[in-house]
Structures are given as structure tokens and as C-alpha cells.
N, C-alpha and C positions, 0 to 999 in steps of 0.2 A: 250438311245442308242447312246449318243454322241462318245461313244467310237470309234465309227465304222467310223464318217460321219466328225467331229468336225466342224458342221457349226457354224459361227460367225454373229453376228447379224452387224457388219459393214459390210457386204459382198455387199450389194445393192451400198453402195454410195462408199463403196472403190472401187468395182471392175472397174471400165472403167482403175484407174490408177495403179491398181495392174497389171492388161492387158497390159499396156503400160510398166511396168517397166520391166516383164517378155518380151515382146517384143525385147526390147533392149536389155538386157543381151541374147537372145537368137539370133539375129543380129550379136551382135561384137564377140559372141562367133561362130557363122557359118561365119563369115570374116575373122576371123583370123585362122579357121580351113583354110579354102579353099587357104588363103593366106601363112601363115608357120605353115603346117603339124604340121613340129617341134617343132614349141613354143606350140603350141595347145598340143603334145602330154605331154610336161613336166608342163604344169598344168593341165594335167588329172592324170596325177603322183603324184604331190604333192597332189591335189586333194583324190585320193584312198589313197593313204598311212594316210592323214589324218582323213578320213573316216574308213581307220579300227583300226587304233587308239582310234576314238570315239566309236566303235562298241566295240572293244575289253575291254575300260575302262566299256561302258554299260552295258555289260554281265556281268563283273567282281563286280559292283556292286547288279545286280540284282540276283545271285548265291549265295553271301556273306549272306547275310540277310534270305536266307534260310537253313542255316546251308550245304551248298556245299562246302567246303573251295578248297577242290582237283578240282571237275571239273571249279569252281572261278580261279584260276591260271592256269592250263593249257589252258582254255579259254582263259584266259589274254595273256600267252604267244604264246598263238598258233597265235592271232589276230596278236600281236607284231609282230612274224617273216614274215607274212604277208605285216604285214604296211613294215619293214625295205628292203625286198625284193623289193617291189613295190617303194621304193626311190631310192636304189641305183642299183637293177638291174630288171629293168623293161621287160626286155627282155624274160624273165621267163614265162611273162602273153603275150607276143605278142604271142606267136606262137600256145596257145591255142584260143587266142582271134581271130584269122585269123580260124582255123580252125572251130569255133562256131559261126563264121558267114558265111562260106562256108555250113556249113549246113542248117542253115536258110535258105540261099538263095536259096539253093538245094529244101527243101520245098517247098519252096514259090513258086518256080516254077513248083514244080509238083501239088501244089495246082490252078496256074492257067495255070496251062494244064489241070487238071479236070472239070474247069472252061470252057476255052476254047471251049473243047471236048464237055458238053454241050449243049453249045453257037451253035455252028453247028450243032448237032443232033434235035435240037428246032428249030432252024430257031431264035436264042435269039440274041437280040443285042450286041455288043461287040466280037464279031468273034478273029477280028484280034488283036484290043487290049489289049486281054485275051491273043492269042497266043504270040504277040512279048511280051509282060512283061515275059513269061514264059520263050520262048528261054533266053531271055536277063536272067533271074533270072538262068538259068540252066547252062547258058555258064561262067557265074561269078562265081557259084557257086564251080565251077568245077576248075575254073583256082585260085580260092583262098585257095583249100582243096590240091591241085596240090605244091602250091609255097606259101605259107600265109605271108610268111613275104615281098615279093616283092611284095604284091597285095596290100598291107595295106595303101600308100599312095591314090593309088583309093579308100578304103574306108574313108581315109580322106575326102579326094574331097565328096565322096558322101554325109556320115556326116554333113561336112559343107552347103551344098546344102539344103539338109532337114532343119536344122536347119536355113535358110536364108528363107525358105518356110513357114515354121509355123510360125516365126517372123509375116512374111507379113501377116499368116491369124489372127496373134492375133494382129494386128496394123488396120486390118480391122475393126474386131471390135470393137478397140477403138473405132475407128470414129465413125461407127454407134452408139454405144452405148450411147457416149457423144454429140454428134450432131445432131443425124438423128432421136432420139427416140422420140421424140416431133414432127416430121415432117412430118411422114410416118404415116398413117391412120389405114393402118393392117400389117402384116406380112408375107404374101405371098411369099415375095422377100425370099428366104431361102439363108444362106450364107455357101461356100464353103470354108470348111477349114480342113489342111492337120493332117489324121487321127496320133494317137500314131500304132507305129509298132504291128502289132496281138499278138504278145507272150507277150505282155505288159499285154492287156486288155484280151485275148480267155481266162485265167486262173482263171480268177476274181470269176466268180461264185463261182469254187471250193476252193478259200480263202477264200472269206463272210460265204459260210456256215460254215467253219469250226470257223469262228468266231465266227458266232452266237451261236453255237452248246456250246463252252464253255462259252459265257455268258451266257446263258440260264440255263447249268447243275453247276453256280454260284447263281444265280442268280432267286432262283426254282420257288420264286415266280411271276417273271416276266411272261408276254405274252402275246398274246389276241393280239386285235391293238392297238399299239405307232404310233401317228398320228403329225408330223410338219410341220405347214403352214406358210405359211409367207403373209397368208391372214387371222386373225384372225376376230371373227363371219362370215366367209364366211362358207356356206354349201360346203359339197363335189362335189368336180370338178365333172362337167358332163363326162368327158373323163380321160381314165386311162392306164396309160401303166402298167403290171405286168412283170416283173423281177424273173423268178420263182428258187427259189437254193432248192437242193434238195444234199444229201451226197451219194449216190448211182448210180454207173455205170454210165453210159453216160451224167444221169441226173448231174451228177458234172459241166458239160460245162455249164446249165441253160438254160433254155427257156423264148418266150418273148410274149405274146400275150395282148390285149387290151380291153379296159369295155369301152362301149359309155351306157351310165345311167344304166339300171338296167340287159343290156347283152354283155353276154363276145365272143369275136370273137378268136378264136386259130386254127393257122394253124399250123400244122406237118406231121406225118406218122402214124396217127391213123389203115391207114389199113395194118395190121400185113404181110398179106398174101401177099403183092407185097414187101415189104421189102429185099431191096439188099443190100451187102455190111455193114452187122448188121445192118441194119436200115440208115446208111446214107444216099443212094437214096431208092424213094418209088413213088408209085402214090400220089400227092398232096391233101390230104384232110383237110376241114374245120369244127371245131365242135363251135357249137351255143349254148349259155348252158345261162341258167339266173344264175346272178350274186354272189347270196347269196349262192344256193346250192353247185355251181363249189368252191369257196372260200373253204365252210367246206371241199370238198374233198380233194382239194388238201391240207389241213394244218391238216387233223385228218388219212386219207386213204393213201394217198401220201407222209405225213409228208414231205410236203416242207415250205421251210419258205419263205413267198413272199413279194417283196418290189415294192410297189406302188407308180408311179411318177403321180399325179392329174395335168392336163394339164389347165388353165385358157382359156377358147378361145372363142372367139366374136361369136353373130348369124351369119358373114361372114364365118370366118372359121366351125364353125356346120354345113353347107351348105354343103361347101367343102368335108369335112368327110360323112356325110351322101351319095353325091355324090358318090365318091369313093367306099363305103360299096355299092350300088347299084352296080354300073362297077363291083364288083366281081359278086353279089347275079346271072348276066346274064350268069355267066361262071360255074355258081352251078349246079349240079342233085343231087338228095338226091343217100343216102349209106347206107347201114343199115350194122349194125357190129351182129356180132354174136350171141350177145343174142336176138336183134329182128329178126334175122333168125330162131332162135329155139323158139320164142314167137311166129312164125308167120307159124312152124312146116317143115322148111326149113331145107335140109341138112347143114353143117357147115363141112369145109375141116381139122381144126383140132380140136382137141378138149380141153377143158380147158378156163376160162377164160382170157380174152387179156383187156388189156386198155383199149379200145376204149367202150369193151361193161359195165366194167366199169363204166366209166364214165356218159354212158347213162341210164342204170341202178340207177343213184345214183344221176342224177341231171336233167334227163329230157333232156339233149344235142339232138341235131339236127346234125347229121354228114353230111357233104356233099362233092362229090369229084370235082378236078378242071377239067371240061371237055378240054377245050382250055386255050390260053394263057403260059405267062411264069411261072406260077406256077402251069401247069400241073403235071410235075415231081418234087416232095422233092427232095433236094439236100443239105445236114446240110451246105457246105461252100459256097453255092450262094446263090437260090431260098430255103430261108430257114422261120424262126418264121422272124426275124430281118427284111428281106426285106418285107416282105408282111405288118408287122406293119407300116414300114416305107412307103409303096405307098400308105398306106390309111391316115395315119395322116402328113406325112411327107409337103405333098403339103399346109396342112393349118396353117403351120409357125411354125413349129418345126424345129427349123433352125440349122440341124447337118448334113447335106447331108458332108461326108467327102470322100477326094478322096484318089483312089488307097488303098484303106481299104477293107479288107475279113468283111462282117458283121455276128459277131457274140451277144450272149446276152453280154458279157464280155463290145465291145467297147460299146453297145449299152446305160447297166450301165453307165458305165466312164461318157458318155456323157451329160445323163441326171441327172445325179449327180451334174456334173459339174456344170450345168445347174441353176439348184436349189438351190447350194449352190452362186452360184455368183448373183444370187438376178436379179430382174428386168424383168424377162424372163416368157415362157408360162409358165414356168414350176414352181409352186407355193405352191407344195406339196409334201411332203413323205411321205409311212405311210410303217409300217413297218406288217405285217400279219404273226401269229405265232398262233400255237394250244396254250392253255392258260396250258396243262398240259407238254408242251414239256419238260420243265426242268427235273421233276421229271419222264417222262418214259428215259430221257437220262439217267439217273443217277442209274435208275434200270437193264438198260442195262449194264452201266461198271459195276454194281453190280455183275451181270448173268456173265460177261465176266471176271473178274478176280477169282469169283469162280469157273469158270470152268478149269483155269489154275492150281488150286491146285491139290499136286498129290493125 
């Protein structure tokens, strides 16, 4: 599965200086934004023009070899007029480039005015700095979809800023890394460093699966679990985060719930019947399921493909986490879903199977609702899978707390990817979980699907 991940096994002892050298170039490159706009914008110029040059020659060979010759050259030339536009007249991509960041911004602030609005109707922390990020994201938003090309030096400014920002959190952890990690006893201290923009990472799920999906319908005999550690003869990490891709409806965004030894904790919107807003807000409930059964569900019933980050963590932090998994268990009442209403000869408001009984059904789960607290209410952009894993494992040194970030499964990947692959960290495992027949039910599908197109 390197395809996907391409870890390198110097990753432990390179990373503190790979960290420092990205550091820098992302420093003099947010200096010299903030400083002249101008020079900044004509080597993001030469920059793109020579990136679709590279892109245009790479398509044009990988076309070639498969007997494309026609869509090989139009590719090639389409790229080309592309790259020569973006050299000598750059101004062609300003005016879209203002307006598709006037709608981000538009977003983003109606996402935290969602947020916000929340925040006050809970009594949730973050009130007002949900609201001003919003105003401020709506008012920009607005004045750069209004005039984009006069806005554009403020998005310079901004640009450089962030980029001056994330420098400082990747020079942090230089330091720690090279100096402090001999020092420091545990990892409690969690460090704060500035997230990648959401449309980066909210996607992600629905690109991995569709990766997988084609290596797997290559690939027929693969499956089962592909397990890489960078603790070898260690047994499986007591603690696990699941990363769940699924190819289907909402499931595309992916979910994120966790395995402390042999039980899985998942928080979402199991119960159907309070579901608003297609399931993005809902009453908050929790399903308890032992580890092996949930697994088979979700990768034979579910057909999702799940990727496991195995966390290494000291009897200090197991403490911690146990901790935490208690502060919910006080906030718990049991729930019973539909099929144990009709097992127990209870009305049911609709009819038809739903997930939730499912799941219970098929794995023995424990559903239970949030009675108090901030995860009373589901909410897929706040109080979602991401924060609730993140308050329970987060405090025992999984050190991603990132600021002014929407948590979705996408960053939540990104991060413990990154994690993994830069060596040295809690994070000491991937494994990758897939039904062992997925390939070949994929392939009986396109089967079924392209004979159905014949006339």
C-alpha cells in the first residue's frame, strides 16, 4: 500500500531537519509575500507556468503508452496554453483566483456562524470567537467577490501571514523534537500548531477511497489487514484511532471513532429519528461495540475501508484516557434503537431498518445518548466524530490540537498521517482494514454496470 502513504524509513532521523528546512522556505517565502506582493506574485507565476508544463509533459507521457495519441496532444497542448497564459498574462487567473477565494471566505463564515449559533444556543464555549471569525470571514468575503482584483493585495498580506504562522509552528517543533525529546518524561504538554485550510484536508476521505477502490479492483488479490509499524515485534497498540472511507453519500466526508483494547467507542447520529438538516445536526449519541464484530461490519455490511493509526502510550497517558472515557460514561443514559424496541415489543415511529439497529443487531453495540455537556447536540462541523475522539485521547499527548481549524476526519487523517510518517511520535502504526473479497465484488460491479449500459 506504499502507493498511497510513500513512507521512508529515514523519516525518524530526518525529520527534525526536514521540519527546519520546510520552516525556512516557508518563512522567507511569507516575508517576502507580506513584504513585495509583487515579487511574490511573479514567482508564483513562473512557479505555475512551470508546474503545468510538468503536468502537461506528464499526462502526455502517461497517454502515449497507452495507445491515446489524440487525447496525449491535446492534453499536451491544452496544458501548454495554460502554462504560456499564466507567464505572460497572469491576469486571466487573477480575477477567478479573487473570486474563489471570496467564496471560501463566504463559507467559512457561514460555517462559523453555524458554529457560533450553536455556541449560544448550548451555552458552548467560543461565543464570540465563532461570531467575530464569521463576521470578519463574511465581510471579506463579500468585499472580494464585490472588487477581487483590488482585494488581492489583502490576500497577499494574508497569505504571507499564515505562511509566517505555520513556519513558527514547524520551527517549534524543531526544537522540541531535536532538543526537548530526551527531556520531557511524558507528553501531556500537547503542541499548538497552525491547521492546513479545510478544503485541503475535508476532501480527503473521498480521494483515499477512491484510491483504494482502484487498487483493490487491480489488485483482486489484495486485502484483509496490511499492517506498518515502525515498532517491529511489538504487539498491537492498546489504543487506536479508525479513519473510516466509505464511497457512498455522506459517508465520502469519513468518520473517526477509537479502540482502547478490545472496545470501540463511536460517536455520531445513530438516532435516525431526531436527525435535522439530512443528518448534520441530531441528538448526540454514543455506540459501545466490541472490537472484532464492529470491524467485520463495517468492511463486509458497510463495505468501508478503514485505516488504523495504533497510538504507543505510556501507563501515565492509559490513565488519562481511561479518565476521560469515564467523564463521558457520567454524561451517558442508555438508548435503544429500533430493533431492541421491537425485540422488547415497543412501538417504532418508522418502519424499516436504520443503522443504528443494525449495528446492534450485528455486533452486540451498547448505544447511548449524551444527556448534558457539549456533545449533547451532533453537529458534522463542530461537536462532531473528530472532537469527541480528540477530548478523550487528545489530552494524553497526541499532539495535534491545531488552531482555527473546522475538525473534520479529512484534517484529522492529514494529521496523524503526518504523524506516522515523520517517525518518533505516539503514533507507531498504520494498518490498513479492507474486506479480503473487496477487489473482486468491485469488479463484478463494473461488470453489472457496464452491461447494463448495452443497448
Amino acid at each position: 500500500m506504499r502507493q498511497f502513504f510513500h513512507p521512508k524509513k529515514w523519516a525518524s532521523a530526518a525529520g527534525p531537519w526536514l521540519e527546519l528546512l520546510q520552516a525556512v522556505l516557508f518563512l522567507a517565502f511569507g516575508i517576502l509575500t507580506l513584504a513585495d506582493g509583487s515579487l511574490a506574485f511573479q514567482f508564483l507565476q513562473i512557479a505555475a507556468a512551470g508546474a503545468l508544463s510538468i503536468a502537461g509533459i506528464a499526462r502526455f507521457l502517461q497517454l502515449l503508452p497507452e495507445g491515446k495519441p489524440l487525447p496525449a496532444i491535446l492534453s499536451l497542448a491544452g496544458f501548454g496554453l495554460l502554462a504560456v497564459l499564466a507567464a505572460v498574462y497572469p491576469a486571466i487567473f487573477t480575477l477567478p483566483a479573487g473570486i474563489v477565494f471570496g467564496l471560501w471566505f463566504l463559507l467559512s463564515g457561514l460555517a462559523r456562524g453555524a458554529i457560533a449559533a450553536q455556541c449560544w444556543v448550548e451555552n458552548l464555549p467560543g461565543k464570540f470567537r465563532n461570531s467575530f471569525a464569521s463576521l470578519l470571514s463574511l465581510v471579506f468575503g463579500v468585499l472580494l467577490i464585490a472588487d477581487p482584483s483590488m482585494q488581492l493585495p489583502t490576500v497577499f498580506s494574508l497569505a504571507g501571514l499564515y505562511l509566517i504562522l505555520y513556519a513558527a509552528s514547524l520551527l517549534v517543533d524543531f526544537v522540541s523534537n531535536l532538543f526537548l525529546s530526551n527531556q520531557l518524561g511524558d507528553r501531556v504538554k500537547r503542541k499548538v500548531r497552525i491547521a492546513l485550510p479545510m478544503f485541503v484536508t475535508a476532501f480527503l476521505p473521498s480521494r483515499l477511497i477512491d484510491e483504494f477502490n482502484q487498487y483493490f479492483l487491480t489488485h483482486q488479490d489484495k486485502g484483509g489487514v496490511l499492517r506498518e509499524t515502525q515498532e517491529p515485534g511489538e504487539g498491537k497498540p492498546a489504543l487506536e484511532v479508525f479513519i473510516h472511507l466509505s464511497d457512498q453519500g455522506f459517508g465520502r466526508m469519513g468518520h473517526v471513532d477509537i479502540r482502547l483494547d478490545d472496545t470501540v467507542y463511536s460517536y455520531g447520529c445513530y438516532d435516525h429519528h431526531s436527525h435535522r438538516f439530512f443528518g448534520m445536526v441530531s441528538d448526540g449519541t454514543v455506540a459501545v461495540a466490541p472490537a472484532g464484530p464492529y470491524l467485520r461490519h463495517c468492511l463486509s455490511f458497510e463495505r468501508k475501508v478503514l485505516v488504523g493509526f495504533g497510538l504507543h502510550i505510556t501507563h501515565r497517558e492509559r490513565e488519562i484516557v481511561e479518565a476521560k472515557l469515564r467523564e463521558l460514561s457520567q454524561v451517558l443514559v442508555p438508548w435503544q434503537s429500533d430493533w431492541e424496541k421491537k425485540q422488547a415489543g415497543l412501538t417504532v415511529k418508522r418502519k424499516g431498518p436504520d443503522p443504528a439497529s443494525r449495528l446492534v443487531k450485528a455486533t452486540g453495540a451498547k448505544i447511548f445518548k449524551v444527556k448534558s455537556g457539549p456533545f449533547r447536540k451532533y453537529f458534522a462541523i463542530n461537536t462532531n466524530c473528530v472532537q469527541l475522539a480528540d477530548t478523550i485521547i487528545g489530552p494524553a499527548g497526541l499532539d495535534i490540537l491545531r488552531v482555527n481549524a473546522i475538525a473534520t476526519p479529512g484534517s484529522y487523517f492529514s494529521m496523524l498521517n503526518e504523524m506516522f510518517e515523520r517517525g518518533g511520535t505516539i503514533v507507531t502504526e498504520r494498518t490498513i482494514y479492507a474486506d479480503k473479497k473487496r477487489g473482486r465484488t468491485l469488479a463484478k460491479k463494473l461488470r453489472k454496470k457496464n452491461f447494463d449500459k448495452l443497448p
